[in-house]
N, C-alpha and C positions, 0 to 999 in steps of 0.2 A: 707282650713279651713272650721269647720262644721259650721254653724250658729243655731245651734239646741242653747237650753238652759241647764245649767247648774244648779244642784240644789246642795245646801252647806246644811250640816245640821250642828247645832249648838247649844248647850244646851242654854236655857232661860236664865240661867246665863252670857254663854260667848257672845249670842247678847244682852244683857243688857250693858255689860261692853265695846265690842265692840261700840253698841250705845252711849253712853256716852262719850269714848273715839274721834267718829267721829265725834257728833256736839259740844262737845268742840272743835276741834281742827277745823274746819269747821270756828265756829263762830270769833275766832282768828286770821283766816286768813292763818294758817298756814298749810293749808296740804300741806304735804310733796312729789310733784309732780313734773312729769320736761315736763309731756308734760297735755297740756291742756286735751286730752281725759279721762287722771288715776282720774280729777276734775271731770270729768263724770262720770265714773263709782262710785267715792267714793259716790258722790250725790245719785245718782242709787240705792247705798244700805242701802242711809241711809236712804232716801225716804219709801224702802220695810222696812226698820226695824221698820220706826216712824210708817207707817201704822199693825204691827206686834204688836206693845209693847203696853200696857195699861199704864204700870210702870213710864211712863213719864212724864201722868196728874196726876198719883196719889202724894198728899200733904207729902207722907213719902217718896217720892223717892230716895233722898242723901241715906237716911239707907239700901232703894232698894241695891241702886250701890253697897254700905259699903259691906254687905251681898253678893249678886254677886260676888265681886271682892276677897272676902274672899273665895266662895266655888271655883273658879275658881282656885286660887292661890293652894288650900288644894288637889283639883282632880290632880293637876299634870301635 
């Protein structure tokens, strides 16, 4: 196995919705994991996303998501 790094790219929208999706589900307790490391890695990106997004302190963000989750839905 290589240990190199891995880069994902991802439109601003689908790591919005992504984002949003993981620390809801984060803060509920609920990810959906069977071994403790997949809680690692989820952390790991949500970590890179929280420091990636501005959209998270911004005060409109709900319409942020709304918006995202609409153009994501529409691209297909």
């Amino acid at each position: 196995m290589n240990d190199g790094e891995v880069t994902l790219k991802l439109s601003k929208a689908e790591a919005l919705v992504f984002f949003e999706w993981l620390s809801r589900t984060d803060n509920a307790e609920a990810l959906p994991v069977e071994d403790p490391s997949e809680r690692q890695v989820l952390w790991r990106i949500e970590s890179q996303l929280e420091k990636a997004l501005v959209e998270p302190l911004r005060p409109d963000y709900e319409d942020l998501v709304t918006a995202a989750r609409r153009q994501v839905r529409e691209a297909g």
